[in-house]
GUKOL-102694 format. One record per residue: x, y, z of N, C-alpha, C in turn. Coordinates in nm, 4 decimals, padded with zeros to 6 digits. Layout:
% GUKOL-102694
       n_px       n_py       n_pz      ca_px      ca_py      ca_pz       c_px       c_py       c_pz
          X          Y          Z          X          Y          Z          X          Y          Z
...
END
This chain:
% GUKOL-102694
       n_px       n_py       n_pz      ca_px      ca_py      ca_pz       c_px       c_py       c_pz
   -02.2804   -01.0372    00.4690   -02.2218   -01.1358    00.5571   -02.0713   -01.1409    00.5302
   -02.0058   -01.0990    00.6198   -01.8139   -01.1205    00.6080   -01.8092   -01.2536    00.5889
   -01.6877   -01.3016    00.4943   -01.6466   -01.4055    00.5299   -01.5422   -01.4639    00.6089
   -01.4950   -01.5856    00.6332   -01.3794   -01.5819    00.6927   -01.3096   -01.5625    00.6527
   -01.1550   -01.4361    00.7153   -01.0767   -01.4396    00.6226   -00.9321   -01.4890    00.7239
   -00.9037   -01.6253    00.7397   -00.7864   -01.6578    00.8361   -00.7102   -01.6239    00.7714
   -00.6275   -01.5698    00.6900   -00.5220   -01.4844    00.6122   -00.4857   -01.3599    00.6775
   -00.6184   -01.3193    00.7709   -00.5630   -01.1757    00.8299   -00.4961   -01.1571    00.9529
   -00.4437   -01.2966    00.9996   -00.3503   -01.2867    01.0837   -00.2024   -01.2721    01.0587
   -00.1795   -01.2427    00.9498   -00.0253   -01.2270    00.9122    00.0076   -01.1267    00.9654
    00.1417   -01.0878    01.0345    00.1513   -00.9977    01.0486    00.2021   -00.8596    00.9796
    00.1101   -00.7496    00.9503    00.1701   -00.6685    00.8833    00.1580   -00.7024    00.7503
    00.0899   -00.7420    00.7304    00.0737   -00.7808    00.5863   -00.1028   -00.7180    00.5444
   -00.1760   -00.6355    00.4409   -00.3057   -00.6391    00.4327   -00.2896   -00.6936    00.2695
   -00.4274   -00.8224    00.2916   -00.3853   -00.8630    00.1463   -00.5282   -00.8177    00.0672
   -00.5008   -00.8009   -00.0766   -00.6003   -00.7420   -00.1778   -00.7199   -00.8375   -00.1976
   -00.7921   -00.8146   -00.1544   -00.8892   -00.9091   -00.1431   -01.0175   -00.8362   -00.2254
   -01.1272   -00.9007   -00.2139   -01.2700   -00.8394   -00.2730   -01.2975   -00.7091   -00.1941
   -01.3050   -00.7244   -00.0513   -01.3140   -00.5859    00.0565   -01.2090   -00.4771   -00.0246
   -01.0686   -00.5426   -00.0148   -01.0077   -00.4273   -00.0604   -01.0133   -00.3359   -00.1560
   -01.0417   -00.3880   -00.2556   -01.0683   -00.4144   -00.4018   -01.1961   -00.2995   -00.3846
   -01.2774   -00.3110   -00.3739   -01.3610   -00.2250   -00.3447   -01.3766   -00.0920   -00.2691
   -01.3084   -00.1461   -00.1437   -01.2742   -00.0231   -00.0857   -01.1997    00.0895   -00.1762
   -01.0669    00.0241   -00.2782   -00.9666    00.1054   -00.2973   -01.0358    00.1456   -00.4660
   -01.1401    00.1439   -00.5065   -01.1898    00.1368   -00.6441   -01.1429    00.2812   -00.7096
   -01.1853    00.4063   -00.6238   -01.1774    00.5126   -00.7210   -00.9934    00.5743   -00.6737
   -00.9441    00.5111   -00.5860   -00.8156    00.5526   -00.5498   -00.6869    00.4331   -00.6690
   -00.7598    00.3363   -00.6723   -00.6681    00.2597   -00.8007   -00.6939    00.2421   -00.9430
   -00.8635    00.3535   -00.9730   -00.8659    00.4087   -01.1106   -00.7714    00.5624   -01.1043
   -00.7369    00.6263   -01.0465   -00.6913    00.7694   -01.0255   -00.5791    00.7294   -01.0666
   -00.5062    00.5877   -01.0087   -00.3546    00.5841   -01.0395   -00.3540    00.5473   -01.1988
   -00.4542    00.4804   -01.2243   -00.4539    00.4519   -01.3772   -00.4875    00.5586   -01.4566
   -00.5707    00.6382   -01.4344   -00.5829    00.7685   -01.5284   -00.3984    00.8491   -01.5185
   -00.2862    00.7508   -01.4037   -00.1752    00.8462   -01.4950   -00.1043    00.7933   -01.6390
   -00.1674    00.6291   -01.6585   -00.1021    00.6242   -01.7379   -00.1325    00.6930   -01.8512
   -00.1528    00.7918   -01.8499   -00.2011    00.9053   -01.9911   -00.1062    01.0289   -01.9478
   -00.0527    01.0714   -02.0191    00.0961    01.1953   -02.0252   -00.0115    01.3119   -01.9759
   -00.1321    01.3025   -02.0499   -00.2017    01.4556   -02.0224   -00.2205    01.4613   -01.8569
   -00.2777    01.3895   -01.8103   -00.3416    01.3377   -01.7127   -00.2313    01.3830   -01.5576
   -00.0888    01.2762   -01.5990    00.0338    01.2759   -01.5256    00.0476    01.4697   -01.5241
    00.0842    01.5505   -01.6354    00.0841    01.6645   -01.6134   -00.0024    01.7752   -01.5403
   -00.1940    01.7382   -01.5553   -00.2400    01.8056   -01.4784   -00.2037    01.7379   -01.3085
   -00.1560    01.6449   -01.3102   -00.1392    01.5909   -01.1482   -00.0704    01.6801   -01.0953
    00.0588    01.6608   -01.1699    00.2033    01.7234   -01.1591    00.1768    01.9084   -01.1237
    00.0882    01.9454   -01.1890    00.0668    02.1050   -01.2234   -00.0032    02.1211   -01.1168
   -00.1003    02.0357   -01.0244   -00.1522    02.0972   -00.9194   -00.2473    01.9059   -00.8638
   -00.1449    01.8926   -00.7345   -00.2412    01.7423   -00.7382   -00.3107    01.7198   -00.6246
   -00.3592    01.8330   -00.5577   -00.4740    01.8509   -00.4847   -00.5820    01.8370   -00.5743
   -00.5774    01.9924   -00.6293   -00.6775    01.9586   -00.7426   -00.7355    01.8433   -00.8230
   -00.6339    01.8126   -00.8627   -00.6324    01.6568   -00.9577   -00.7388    01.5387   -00.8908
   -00.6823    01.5288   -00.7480   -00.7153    01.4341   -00.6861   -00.8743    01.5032   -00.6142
   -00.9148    01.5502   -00.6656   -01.0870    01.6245   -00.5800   -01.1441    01.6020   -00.6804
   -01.0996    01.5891   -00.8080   -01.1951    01.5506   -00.9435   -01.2210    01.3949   -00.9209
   -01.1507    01.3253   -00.7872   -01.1649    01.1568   -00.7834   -01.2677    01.1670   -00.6736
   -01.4026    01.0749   -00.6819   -01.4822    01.0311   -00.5391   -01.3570    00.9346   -00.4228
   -01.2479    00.9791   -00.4156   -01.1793    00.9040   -00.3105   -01.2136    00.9654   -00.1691
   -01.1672    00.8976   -00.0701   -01.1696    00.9450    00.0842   -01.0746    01.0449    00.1158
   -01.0921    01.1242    00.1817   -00.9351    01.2340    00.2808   -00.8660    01.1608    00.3126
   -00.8600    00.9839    00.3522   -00.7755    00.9123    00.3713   -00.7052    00.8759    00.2565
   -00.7124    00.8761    00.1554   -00.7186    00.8117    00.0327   -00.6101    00.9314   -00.0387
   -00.6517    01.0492   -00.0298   -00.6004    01.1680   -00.1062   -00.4912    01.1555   -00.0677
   -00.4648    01.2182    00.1476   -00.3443    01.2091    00.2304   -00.2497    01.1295    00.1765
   -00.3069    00.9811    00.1836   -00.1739    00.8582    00.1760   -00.1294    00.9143    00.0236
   -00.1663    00.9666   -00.1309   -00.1461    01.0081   -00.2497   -00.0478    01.1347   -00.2047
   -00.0820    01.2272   -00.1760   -00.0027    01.3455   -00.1551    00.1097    01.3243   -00.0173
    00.1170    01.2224    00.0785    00.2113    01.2242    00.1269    00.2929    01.1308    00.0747
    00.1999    01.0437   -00.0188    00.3539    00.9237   -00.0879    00.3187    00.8444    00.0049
    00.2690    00.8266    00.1044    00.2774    00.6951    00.2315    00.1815    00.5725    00.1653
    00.2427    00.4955    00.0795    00.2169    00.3816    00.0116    00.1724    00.2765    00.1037
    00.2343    00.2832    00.2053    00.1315    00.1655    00.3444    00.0044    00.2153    00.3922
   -00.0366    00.3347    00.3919   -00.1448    00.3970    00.3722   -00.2399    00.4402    00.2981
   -00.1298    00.3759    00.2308   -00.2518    00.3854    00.0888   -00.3168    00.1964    00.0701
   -00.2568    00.1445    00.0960   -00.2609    00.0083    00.0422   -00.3699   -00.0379    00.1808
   -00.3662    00.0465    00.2903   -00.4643   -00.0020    00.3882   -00.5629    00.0726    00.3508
   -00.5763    00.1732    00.2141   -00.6877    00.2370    00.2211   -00.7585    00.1908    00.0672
   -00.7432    00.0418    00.0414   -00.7564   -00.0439   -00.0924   -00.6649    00.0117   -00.1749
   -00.5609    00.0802   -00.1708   -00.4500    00.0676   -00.3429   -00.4075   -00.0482   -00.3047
   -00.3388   -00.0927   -00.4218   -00.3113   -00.1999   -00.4879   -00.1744   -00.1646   -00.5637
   -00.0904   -00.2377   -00.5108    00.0407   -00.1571   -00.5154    00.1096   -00.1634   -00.6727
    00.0135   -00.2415   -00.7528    00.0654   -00.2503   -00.9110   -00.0265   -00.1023   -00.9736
   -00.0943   -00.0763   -00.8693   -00.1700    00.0603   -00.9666   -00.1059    00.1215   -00.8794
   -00.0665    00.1771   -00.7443    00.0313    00.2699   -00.6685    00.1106    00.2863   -00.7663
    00.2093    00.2165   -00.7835    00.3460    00.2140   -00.9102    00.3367    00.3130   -00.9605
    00.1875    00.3573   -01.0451    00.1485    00.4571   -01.1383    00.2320    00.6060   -01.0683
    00.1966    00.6294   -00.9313    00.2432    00.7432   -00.8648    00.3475    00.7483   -00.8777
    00.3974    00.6251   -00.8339    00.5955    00.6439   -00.8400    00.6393    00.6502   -00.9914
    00.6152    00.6385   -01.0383    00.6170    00.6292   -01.2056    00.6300    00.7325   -01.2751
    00.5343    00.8470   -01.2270    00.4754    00.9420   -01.2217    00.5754    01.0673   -01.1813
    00.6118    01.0030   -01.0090    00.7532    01.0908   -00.9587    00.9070    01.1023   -01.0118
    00.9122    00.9396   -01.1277    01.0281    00.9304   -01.1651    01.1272    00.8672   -01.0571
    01.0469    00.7741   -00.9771    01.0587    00.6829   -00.9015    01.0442    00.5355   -00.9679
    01.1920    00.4258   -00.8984    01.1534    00.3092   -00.8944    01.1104    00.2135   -00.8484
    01.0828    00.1206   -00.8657    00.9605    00.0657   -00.8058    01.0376   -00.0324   -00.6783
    01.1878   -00.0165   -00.7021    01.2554   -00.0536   -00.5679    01.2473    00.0771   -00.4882
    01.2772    00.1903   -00.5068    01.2629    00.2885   -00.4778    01.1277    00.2877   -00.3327
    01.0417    00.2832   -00.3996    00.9017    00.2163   -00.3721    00.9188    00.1691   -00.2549
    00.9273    00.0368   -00.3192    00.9469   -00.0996   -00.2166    01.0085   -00.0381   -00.0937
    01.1244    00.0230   -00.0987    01.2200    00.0516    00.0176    01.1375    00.1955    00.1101
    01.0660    00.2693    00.0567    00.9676    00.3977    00.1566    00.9090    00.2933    00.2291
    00.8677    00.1911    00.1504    00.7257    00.1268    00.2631    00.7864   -00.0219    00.3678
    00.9482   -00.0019    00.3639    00.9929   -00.0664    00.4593    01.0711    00.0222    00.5332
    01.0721    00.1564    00.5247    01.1590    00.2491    00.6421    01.2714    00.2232    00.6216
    01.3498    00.1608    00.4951    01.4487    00.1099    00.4322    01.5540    00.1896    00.3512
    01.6395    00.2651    00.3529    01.7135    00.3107    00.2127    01.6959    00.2044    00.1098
    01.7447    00.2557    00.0158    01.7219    00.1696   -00.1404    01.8021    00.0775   -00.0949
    01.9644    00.1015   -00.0737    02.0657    00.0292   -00.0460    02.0598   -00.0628    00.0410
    01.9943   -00.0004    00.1256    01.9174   -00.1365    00.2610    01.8522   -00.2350    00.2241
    01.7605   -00.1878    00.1095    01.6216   -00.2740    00.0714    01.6644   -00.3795   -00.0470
    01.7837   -00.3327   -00.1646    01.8355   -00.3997   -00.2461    01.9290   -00.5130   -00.1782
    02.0442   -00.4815   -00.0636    02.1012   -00.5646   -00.0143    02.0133   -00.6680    00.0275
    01.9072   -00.6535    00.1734    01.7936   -00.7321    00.1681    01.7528   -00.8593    00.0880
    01.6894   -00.7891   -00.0099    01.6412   -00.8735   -00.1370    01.7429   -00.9554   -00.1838
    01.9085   -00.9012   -00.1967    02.0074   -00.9793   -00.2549    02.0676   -01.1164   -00.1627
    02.0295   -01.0497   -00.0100    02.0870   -01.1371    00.1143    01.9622   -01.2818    00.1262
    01.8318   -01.2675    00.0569    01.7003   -01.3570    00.0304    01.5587   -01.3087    00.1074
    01.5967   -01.2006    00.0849    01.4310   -01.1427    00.1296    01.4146   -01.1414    00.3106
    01.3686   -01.1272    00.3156    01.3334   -01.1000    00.4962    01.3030   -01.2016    00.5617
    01.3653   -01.2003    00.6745    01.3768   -01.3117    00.7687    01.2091   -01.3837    00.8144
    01.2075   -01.4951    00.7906    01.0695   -01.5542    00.8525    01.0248   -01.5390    00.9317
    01.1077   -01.5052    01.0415    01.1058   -01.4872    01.1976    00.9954   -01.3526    01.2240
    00.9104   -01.3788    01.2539    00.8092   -01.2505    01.2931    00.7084   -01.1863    01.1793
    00.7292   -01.3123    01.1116    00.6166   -01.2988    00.9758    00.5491   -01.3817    00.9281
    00.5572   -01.4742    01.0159    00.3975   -01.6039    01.0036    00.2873   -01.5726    01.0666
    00.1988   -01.6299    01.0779    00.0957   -01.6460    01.0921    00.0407   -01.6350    01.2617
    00.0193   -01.5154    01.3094    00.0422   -01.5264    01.5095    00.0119   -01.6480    01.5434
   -00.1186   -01.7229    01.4840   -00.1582   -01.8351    01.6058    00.0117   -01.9441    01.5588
    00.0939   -01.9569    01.4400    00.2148   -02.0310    01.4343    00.3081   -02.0184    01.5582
    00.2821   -01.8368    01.5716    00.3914   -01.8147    01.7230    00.3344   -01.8277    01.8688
    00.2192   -01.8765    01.8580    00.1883   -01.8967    02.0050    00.0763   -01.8023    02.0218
    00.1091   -01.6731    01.9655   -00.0265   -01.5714    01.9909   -00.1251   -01.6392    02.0280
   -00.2320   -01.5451    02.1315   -00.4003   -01.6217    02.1340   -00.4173   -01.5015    02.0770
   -00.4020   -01.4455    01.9427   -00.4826   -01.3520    01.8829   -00.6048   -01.3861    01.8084
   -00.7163   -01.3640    01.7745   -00.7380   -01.4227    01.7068   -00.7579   -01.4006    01.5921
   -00.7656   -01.5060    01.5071   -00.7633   -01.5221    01.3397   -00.8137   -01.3718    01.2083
   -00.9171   -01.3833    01.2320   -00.9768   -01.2409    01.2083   -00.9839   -01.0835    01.2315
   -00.8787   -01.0783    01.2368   -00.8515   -00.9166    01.2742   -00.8571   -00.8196    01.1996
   -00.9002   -00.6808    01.2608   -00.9701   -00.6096    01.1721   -00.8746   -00.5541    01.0676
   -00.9441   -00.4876    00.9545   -00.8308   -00.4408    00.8412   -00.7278   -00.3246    00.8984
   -00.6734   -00.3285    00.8352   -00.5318   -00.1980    00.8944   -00.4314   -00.2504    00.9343
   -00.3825   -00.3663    00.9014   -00.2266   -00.3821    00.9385   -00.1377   -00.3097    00.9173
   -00.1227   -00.2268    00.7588   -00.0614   -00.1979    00.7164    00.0116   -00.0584    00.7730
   -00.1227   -00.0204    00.8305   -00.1402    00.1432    00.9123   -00.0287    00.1230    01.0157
    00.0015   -00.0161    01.0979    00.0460   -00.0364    01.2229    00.1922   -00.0074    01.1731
    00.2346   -00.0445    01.0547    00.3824   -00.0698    01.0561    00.3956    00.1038    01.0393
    00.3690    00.1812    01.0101    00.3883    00.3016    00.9417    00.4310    00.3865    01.1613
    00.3231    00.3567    01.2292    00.3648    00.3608    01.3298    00.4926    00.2986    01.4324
    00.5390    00.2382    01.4066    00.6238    00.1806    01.4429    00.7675    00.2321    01.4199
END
């Protein structure tokens, strides 16, 4: 039985929930097996491979080998075990932050320094009038990547 989840009207936002959590299980142990040096090197040395030794999805692998962190996070990662990847690349975790807003770093740091992103078009649809309704299916995250 789903429950309600009125949270999933934000826009563009998918939040980590029990569904997610589950969904993303063997794709946010994979990021944790880098925190081990051996582990990070066989990735590094071949990370197709690497990643077929995980029960994850072709969705799951893709968003890993293309880096598309909004695709990954709609496919249950969890962006404190993602990190592991960027971590991994010798990436920071603003670094990060700024791929999964279509952002340069410099864009994404100013941003953050100017107070984070404007409210405007990031509440809650039924706040703006939308008749969407409340419950919408998972994949927000997928939408912004299109855009």
């Amino acid at each position: 039985m789903a429950l309600d989840k009125p949270y999933l009207d934000i826009p563009g936002t998918t939040i980590f929930d029990a569904e997610q959590s589950r969904k993303g299980y063997h794709l946010n142990q994979f990021c944790m097996s880098l925190m081990k040096a051996e582990n990070r090197e066989r990735f590094k040395a071949d990370e197709r491979a690497y990643l077929d030794e995980w029960p994850m999805t072709e969705e799951q692998k893709q968003g890993v080998l293309t880096r598309d962190l909004n695709r990954c996070i709609a496919a249950g990662g969890n962006i404190y075990f993602l990190a592991k990847i960027g971590a991994t690349d010798g990436k920071s975790f603003q670094y990060m932050a700024a791929t999964m807003t279509g952002m340069t770093q410099e864009e994404y740091m100013a941003m953050m320094l100017a107070g984070g992103r404007s409210i405007e078009g990031n509440r809650y649809l039924g706040e703006n009038g939308d008749a969407q309704p409340q419950n919408q299916p998972q994949g927000q995250a997928r939408k912004l990547k299109d855009h």
